[in-house]
DSSP file (Angstrom, degrees, kcal/mol; ACC not computed):
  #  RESIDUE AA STRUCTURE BP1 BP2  ACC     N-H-->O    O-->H-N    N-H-->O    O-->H-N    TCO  KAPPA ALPHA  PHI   PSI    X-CA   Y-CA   Z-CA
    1    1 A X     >        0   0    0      0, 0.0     4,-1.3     0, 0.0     5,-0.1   0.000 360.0 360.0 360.0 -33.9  -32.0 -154.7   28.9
    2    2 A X  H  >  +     0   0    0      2,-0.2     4,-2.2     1,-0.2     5,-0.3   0.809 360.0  56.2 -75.2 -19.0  -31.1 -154.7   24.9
    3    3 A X  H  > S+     0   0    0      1,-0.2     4,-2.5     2,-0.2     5,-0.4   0.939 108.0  45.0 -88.8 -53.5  -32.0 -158.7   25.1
    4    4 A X  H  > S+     0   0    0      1,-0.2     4,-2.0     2,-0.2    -1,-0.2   0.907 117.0  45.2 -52.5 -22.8  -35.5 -158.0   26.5
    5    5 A X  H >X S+     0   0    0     -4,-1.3     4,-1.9     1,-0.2     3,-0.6   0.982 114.0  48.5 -80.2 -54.6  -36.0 -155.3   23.8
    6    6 A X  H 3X S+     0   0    0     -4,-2.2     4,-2.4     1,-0.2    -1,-0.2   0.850 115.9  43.4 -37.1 -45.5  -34.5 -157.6   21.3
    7    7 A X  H 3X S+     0   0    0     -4,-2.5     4,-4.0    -5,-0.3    -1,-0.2   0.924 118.2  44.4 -74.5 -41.0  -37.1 -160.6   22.6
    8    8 A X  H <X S+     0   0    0     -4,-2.0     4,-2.3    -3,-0.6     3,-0.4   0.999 116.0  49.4 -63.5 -61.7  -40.3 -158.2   22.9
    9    9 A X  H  X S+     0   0    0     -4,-1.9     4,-2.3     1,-0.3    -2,-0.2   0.798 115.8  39.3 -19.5 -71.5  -39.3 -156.7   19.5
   10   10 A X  H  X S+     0   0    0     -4,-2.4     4,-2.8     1,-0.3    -1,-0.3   0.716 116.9  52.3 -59.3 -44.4  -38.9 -160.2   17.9
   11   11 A X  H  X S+     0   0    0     -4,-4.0     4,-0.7    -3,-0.4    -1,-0.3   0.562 106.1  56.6 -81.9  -7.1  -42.3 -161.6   20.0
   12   12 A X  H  X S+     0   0    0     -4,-2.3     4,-1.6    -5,-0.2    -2,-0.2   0.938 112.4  39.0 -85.4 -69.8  -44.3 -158.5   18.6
   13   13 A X  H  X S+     0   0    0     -4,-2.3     4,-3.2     2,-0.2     5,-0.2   0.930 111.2  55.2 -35.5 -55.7  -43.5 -159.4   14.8
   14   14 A X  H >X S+     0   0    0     -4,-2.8     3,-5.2     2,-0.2     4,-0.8   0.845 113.1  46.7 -47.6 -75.9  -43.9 -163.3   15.2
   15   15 A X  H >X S+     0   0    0     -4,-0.7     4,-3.8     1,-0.3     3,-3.3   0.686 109.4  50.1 -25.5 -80.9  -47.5 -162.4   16.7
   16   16 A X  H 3X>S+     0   0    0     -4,-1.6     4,-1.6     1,-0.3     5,-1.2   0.706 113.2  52.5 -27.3 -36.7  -48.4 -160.0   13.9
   17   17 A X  H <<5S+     0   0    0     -3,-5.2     6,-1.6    -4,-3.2     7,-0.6   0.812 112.1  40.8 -58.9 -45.1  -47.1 -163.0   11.5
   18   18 A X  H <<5S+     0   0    0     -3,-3.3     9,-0.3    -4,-0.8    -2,-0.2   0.780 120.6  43.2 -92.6 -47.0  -49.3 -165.7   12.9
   19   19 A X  H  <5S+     0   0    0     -4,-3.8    -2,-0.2    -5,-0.3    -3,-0.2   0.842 137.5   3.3 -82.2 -28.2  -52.3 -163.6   13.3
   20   20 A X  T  <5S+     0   0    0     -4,-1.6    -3,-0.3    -5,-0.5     4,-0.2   0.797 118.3  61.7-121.5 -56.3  -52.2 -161.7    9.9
   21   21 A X  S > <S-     0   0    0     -5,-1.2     3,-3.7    -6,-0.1     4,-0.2   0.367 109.1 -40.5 -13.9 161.0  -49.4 -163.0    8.0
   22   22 A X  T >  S+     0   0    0      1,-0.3     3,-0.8     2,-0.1    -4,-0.2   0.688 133.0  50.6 -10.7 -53.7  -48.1 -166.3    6.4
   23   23 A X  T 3> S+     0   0    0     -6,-1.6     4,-0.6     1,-0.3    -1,-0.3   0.441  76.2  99.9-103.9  -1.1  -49.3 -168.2    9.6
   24   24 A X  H <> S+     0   0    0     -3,-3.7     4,-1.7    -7,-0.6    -1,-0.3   0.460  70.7  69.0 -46.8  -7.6  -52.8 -166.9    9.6
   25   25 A X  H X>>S+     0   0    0     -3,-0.8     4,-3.5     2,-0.2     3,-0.8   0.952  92.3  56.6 -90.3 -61.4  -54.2 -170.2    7.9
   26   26 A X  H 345S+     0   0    0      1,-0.2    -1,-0.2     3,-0.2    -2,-0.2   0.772 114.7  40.4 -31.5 -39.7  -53.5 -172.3   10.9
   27   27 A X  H 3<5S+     0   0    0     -4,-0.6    -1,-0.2    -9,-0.3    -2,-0.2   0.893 120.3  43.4 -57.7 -50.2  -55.8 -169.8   12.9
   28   28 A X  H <<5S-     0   0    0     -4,-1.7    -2,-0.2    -3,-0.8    -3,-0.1   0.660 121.7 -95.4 -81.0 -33.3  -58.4 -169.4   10.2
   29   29 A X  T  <5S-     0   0    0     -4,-3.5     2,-0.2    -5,-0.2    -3,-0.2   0.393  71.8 -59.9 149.0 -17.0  -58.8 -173.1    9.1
   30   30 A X  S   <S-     0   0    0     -5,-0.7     2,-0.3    -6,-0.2    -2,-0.1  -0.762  72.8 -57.4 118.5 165.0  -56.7 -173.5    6.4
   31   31 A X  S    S+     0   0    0     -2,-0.2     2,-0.4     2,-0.1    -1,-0.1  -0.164  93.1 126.8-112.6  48.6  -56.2 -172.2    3.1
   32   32 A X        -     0   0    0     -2,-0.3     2,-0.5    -7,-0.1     3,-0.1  -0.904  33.0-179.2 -89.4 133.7  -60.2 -173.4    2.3
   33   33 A X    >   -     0   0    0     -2,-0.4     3,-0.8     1,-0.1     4,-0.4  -0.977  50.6 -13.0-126.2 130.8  -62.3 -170.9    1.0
   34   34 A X  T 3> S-     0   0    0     -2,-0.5     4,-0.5     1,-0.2     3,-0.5  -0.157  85.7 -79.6  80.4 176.5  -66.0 -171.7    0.3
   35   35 A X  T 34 S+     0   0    0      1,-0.2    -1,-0.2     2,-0.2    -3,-0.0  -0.062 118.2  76.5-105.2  31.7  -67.7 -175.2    0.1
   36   36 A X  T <4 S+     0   0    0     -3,-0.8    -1,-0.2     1,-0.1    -2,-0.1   0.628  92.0  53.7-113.7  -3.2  -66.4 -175.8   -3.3
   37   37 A X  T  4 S+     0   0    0     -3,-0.5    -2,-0.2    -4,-0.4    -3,-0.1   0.889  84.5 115.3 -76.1 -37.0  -63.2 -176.5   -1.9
   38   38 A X  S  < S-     0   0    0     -4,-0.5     2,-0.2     1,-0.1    -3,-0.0   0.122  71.1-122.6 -36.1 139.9  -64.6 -179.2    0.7
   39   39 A X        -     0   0    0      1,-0.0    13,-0.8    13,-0.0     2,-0.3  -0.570  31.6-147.4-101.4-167.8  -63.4 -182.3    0.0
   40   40 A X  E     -A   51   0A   0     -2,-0.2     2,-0.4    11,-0.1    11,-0.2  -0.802   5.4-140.1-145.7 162.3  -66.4 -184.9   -0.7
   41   41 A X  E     -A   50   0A   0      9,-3.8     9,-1.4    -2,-0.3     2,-0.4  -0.819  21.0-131.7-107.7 148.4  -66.9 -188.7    0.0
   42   42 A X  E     -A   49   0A   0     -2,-0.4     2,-0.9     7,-0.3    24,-0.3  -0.933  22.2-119.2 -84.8 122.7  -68.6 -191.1   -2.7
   43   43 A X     >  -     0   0    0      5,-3.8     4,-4.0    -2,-0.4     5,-0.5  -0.677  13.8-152.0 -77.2 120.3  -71.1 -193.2   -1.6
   44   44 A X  T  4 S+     0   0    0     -2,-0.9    -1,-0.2    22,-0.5    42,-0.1   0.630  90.2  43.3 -66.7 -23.4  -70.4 -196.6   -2.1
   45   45 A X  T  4 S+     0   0    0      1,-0.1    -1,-0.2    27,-0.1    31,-0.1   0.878 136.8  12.8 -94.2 -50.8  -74.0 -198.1   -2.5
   46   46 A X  T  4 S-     0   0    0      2,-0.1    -2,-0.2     1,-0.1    -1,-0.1   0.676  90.8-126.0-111.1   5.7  -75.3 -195.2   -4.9
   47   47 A X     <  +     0   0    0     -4,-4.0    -3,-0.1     1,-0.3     2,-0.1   0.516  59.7 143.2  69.2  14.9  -72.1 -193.0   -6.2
   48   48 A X        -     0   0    0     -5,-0.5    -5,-3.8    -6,-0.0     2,-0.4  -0.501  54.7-118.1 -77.4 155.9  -73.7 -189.9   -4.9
   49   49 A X  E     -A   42   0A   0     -7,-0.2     2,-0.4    -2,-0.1    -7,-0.3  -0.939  28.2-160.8 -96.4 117.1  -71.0 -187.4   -3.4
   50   50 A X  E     -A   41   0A   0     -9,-1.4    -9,-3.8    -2,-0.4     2,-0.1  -0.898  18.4-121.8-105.9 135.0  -71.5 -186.6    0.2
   51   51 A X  E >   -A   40   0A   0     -2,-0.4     3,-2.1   -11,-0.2   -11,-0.1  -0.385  39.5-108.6 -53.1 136.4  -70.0 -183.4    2.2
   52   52 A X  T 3  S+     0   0    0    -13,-0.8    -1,-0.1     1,-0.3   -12,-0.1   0.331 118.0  40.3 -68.5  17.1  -67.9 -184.7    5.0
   53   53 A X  T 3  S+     0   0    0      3,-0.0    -1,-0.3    13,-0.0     2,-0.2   0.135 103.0  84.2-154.5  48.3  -70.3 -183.7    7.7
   54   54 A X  S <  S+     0   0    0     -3,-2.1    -4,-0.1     2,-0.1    13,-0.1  -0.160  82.1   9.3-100.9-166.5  -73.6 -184.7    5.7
   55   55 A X  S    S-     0   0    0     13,-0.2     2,-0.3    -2,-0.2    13,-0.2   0.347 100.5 -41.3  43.9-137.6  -75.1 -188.1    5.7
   56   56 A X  E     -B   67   0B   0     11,-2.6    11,-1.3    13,-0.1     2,-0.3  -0.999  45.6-153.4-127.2 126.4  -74.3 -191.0    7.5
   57   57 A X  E     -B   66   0B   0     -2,-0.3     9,-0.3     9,-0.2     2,-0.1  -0.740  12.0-179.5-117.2 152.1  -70.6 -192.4    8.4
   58   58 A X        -     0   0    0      7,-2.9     7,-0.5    -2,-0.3     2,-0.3  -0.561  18.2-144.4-142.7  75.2  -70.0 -196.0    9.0
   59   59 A X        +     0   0    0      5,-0.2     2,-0.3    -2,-0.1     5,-0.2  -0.436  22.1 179.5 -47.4 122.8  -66.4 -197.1    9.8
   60   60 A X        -     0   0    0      3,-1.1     3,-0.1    -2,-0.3    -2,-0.0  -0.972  66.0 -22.8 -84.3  88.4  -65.6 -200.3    8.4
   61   61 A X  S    S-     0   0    0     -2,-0.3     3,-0.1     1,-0.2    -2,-0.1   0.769 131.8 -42.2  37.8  45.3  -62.3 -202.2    8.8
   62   62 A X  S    S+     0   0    0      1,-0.2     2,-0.4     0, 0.0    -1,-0.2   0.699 119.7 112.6  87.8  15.4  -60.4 -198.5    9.5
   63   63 A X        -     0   0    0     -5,-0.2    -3,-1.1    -3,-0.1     2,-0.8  -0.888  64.4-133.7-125.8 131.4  -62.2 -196.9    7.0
   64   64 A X        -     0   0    0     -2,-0.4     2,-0.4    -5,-0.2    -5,-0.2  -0.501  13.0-162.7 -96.4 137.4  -64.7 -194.5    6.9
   65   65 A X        -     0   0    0     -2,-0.8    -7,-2.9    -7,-0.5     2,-0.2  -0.835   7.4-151.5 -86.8 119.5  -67.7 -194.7    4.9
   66   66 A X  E     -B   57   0B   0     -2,-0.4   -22,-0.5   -24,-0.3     2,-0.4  -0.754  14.5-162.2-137.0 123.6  -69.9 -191.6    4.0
   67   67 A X  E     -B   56   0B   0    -11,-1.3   -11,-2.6    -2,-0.2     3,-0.1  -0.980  19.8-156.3-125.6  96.1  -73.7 -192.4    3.4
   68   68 A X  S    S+     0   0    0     -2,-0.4     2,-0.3   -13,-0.2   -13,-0.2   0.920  82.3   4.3 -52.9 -49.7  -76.3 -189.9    1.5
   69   69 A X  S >> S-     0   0    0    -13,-0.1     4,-2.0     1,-0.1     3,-1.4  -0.985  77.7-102.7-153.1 158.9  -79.4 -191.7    3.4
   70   70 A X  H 3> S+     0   0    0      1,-0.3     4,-2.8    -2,-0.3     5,-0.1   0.658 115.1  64.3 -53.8 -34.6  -80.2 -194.1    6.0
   71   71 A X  H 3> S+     0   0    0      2,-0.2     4,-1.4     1,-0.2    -1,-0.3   0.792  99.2  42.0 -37.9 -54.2  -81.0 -196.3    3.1
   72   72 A X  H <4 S+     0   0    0     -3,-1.4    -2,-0.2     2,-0.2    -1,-0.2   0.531 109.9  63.4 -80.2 -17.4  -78.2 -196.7    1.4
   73   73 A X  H >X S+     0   0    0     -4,-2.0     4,-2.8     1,-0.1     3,-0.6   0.920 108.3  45.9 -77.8 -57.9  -76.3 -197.2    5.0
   74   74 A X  H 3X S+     0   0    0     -4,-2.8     4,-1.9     1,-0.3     2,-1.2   0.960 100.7  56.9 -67.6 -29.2  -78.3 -200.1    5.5
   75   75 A X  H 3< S+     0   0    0     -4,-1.4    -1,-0.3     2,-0.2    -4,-0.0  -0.667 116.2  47.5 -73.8  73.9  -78.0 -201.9    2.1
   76   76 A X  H <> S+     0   0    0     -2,-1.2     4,-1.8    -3,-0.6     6,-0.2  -0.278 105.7  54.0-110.5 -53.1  -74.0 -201.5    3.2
   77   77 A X  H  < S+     0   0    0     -4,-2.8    -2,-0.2     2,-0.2    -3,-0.1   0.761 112.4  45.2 -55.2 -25.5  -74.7 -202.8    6.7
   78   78 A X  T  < S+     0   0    0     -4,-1.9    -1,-0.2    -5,-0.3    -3,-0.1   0.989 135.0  13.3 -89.7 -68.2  -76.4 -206.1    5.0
   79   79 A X  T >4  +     0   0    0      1,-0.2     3,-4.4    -5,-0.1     4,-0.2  -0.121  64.9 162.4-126.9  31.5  -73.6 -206.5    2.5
   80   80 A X  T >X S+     0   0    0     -4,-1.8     3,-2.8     1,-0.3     4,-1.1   0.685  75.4  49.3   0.3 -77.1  -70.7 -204.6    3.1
   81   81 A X  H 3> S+     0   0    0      1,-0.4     4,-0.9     2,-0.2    -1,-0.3   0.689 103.9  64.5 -59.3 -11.7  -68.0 -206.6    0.7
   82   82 A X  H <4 S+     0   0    0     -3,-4.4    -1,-0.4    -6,-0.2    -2,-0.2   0.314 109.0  33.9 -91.2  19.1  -70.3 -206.3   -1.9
   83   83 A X  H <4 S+     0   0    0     -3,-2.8     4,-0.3    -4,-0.2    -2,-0.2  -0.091 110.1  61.7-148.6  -9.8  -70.1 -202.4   -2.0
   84   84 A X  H  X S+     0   0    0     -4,-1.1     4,-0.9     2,-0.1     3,-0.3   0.886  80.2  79.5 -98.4 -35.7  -66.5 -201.9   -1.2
   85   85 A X  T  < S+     0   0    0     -4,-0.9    -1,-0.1     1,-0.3    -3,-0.1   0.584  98.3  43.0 -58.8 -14.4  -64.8 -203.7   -4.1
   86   86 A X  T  4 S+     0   0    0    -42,-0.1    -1,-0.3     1,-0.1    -2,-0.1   0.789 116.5  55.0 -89.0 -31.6  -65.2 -200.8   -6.6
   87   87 A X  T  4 S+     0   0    0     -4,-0.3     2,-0.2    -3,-0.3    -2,-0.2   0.760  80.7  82.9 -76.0 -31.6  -64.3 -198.6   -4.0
   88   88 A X     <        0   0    0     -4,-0.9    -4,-0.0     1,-0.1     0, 0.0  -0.540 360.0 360.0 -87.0 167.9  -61.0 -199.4   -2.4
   89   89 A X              0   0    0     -2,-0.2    -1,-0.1     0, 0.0    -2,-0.0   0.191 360.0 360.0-115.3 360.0  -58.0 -198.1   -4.3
């Protein structure tokens, strides 16, 4: 009987931990608060900063590409390599 009190005991804290505690960010999201934390994509054709779940995304050789307008997604689609070379790191 003392190991089940011991286990409940022990499973009562963890919870309280997870849910309020130190291990609330996994629940919550993360330790983001507000959209100035988001992090942001550069568009390759015009250097504008896009929110990661704005624009337009275009994967490209495993990588994804983040797009302000439908405009600038197609002058990429026409010329990819010419828009990528400032970009990769």
């Amino acid at each position: 009987m003392e190991g089940w009190l011991s286990f409940l005991i022990f499973a009562g804290v963890f919870y309280l931990m997870m849910r309020f505690g130190c291990g609330s960010h996994m629940i919550h999201g993360g330790h983001q608060h507000g959209d100035s934390m988001q992090p942001k994509d550069i568009d390759p054709v015009c250097g504008m900063n896009v929110e990661k779940e704005q624009g337009y995304g275009k994967m490209y050789e495993g990588h994804l590409y983040r797009f302000c307008s439908r405009d600038c997604l197609d002058k990429f689609e026409s010329e990819p390599e010419k828009y990528i070379k400032g970009v990769e790191s």
